[in-house]
KEZAGU-624412 format. One line per 2 residues: their letters; for each residue x, y, z of N, C-alpha, C. Coordinates in pm, whole numbers, plus 50000, padded with zeros to 5 digits. Layout:
% residues N
a = X:Y:Z:X:Y:Z:X:Y:Z  ...
//
This chain:
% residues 127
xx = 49853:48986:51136:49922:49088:51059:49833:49143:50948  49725:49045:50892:49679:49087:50769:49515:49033:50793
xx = 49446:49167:50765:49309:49112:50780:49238:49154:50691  49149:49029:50611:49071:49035:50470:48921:49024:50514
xx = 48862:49065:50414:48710:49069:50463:48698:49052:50299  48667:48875:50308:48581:48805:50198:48488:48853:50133
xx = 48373:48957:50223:48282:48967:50162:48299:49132:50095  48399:49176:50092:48418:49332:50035:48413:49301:49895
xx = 48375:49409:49815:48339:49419:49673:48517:49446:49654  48586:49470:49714:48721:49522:49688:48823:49361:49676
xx = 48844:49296:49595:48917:49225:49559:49063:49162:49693  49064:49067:49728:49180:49013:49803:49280:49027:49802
xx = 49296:49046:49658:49510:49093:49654:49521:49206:49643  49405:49321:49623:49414:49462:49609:49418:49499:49764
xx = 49295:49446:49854:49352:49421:50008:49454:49398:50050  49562:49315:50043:49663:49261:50087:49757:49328:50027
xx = 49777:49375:49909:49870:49513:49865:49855:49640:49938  49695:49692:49956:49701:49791:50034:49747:49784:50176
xx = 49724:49693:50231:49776:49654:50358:49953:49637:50387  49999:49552:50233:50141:49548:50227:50195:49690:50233
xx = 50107:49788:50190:50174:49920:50132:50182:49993:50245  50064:49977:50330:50048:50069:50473:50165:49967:50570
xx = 50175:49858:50554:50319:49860:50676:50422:49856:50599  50478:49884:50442:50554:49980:50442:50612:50132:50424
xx = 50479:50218:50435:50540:50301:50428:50511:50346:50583  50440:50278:50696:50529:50300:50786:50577:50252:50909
xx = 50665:50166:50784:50792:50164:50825:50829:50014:50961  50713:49966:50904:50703:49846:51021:50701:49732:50926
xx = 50724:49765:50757:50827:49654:50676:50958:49721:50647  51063:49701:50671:51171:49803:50649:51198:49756:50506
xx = 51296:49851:50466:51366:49786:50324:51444:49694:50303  51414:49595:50235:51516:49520:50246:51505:49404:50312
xx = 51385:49426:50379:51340:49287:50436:51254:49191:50376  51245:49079:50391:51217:48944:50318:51043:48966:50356
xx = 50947:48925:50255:50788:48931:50247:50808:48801:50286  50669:48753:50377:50626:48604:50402:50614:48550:50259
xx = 50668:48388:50223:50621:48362:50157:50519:48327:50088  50535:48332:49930:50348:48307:49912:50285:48159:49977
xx = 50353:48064:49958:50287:47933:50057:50248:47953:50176  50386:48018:50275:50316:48014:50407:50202:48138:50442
xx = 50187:48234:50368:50143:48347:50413:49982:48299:50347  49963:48191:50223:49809:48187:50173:49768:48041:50263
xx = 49912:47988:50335:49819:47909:50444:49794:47998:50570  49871:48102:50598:49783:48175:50741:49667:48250:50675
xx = 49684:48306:50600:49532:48359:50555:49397:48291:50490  49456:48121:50487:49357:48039:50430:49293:48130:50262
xx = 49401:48136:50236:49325:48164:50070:49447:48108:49933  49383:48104:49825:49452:48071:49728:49626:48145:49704
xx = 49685:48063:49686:49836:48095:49682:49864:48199:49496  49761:48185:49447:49769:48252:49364:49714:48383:49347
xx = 49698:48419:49426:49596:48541:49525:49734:48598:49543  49822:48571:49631:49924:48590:49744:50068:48643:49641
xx = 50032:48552:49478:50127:48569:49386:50075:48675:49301  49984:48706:49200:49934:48835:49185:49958:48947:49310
xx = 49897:49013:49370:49967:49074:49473:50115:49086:49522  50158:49006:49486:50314:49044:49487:50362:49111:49362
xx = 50288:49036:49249:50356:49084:49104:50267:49210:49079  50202:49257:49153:50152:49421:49125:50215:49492:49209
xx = 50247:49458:49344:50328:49539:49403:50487:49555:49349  50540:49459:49286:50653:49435:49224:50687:49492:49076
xx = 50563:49563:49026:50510:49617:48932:50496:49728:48956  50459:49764:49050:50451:49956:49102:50557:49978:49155
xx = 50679:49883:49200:50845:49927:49253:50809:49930:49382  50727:49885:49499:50716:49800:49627:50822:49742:49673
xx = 50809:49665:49560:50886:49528:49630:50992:49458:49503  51081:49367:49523:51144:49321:49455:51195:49163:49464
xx = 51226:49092:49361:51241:48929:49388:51381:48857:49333  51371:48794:49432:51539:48727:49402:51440:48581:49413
xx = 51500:48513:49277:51467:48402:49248:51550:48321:49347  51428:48201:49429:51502:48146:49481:51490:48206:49644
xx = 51492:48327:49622:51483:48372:49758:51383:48405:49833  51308:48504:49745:51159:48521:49743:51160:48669:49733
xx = 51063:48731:49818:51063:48919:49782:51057:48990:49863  51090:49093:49851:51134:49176:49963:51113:49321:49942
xx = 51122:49402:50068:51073:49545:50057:51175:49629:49947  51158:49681:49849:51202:49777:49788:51322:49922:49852
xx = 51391:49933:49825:51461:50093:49892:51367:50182:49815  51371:50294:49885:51254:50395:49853:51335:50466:49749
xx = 51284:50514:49660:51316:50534:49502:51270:50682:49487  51340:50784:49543:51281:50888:49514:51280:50978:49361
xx = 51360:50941:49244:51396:50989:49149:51289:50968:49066  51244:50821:49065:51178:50742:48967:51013:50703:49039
xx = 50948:50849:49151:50805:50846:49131:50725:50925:49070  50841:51002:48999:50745:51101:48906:50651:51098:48879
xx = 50652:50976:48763:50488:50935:48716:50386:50900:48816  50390:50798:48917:50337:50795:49003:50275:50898:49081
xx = 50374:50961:49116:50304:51098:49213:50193:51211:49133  50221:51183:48990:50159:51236:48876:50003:51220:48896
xx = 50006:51060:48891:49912:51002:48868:49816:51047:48978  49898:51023:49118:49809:51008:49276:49703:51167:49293
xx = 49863:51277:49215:49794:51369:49233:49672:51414:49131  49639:51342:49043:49570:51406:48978:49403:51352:49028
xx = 49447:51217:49059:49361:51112:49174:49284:51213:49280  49422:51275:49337:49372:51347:49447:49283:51482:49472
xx = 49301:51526:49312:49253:51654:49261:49101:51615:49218  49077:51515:49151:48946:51457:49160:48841:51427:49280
xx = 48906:51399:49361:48883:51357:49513:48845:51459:49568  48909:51566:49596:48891:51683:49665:48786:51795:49611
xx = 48822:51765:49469:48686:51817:49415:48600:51771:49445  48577:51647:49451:48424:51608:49477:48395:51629:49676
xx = 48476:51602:49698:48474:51681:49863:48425:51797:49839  48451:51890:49812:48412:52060:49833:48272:52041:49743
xx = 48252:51997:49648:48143:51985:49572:48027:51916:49681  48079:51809:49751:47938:51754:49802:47925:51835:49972
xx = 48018:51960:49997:47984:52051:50122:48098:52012:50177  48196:51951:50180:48389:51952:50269:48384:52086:50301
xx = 48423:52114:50368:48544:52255:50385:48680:52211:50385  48754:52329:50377:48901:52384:50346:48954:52320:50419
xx = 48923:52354:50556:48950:52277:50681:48963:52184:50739  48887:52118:50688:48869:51945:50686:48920:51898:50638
xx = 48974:51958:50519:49057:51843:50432:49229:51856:50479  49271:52029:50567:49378:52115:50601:49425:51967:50737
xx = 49288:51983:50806:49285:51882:50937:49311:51762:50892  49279:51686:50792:49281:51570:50786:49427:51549:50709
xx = 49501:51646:50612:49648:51647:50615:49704:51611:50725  49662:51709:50837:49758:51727:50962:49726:51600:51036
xx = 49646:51542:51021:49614:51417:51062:49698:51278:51086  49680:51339:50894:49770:51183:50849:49880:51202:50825
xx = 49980:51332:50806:50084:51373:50873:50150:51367:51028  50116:51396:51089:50096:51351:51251:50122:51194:51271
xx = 50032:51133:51237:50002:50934:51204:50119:50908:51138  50177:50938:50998:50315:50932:50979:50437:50916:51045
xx = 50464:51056:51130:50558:51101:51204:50599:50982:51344  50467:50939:51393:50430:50814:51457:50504:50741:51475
xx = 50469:50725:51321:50503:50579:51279:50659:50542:51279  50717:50677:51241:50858:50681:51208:50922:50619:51357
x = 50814:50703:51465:50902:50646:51574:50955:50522:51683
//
């Protein structure tokens, strides 16, 4: 389900969040459903259980996910009121990004295509 590569300069629980984040948004963690726990999930991945707990409490921190003591954590309902800031943030992320695309030779197109791309990959997913 989850594959880490030790030797990336990119941190383990920032991996395993991004990974948490791509099967849910699509849609192959539903809402509402229960996350592996941190014990059993840092013995299938053979890594520290405190790895497994950070990563939850950042995803649980960006409104991901949510925890019932006792129970453990689970996918979030999608919160459309309250991503304002967020979407704020991504887009301004994204405005940086794209600048530097067209700056280092992107075209219009490429970036038009690669919408339709990962729009398309979405739609997919839904099904």
């Amino acid at each position: 389900m989850f594959t880490l590569d030790t030797r990336s300069r990119v941190p383990i629980y920032e991996q395993l969040m991004d990974q948490l984040k791509t099967l849910m948004i699509k849609d192959v963690l539903q809402q509402d459903e229960q996350l592996p726990s941190v014990r059993n999930l840092a013995q299938e991945l053979t890594i520290n259980p405190n790895t497994i707990q950070k990563a939850y409490r950042e995803l649980e921190r960006e409104g991901f996910i949510y925890s019932v003591p006792g129970k453990g954590s689970f996918v979030a309902p999608l919160q459309n009121d309250g991503n304002g800031e967020r979407l704020e943030m991504l887009r301004q992320d994204l405005e940086k990004i794209v600048s530097e695309f067209l700056f280092l030779g992107g075209s219009k197109d490429d970036l038009i295509s690669l919408i339709q791309k990962i729009e398309v990959g979405e739609k997919e997913g839904e099904k």
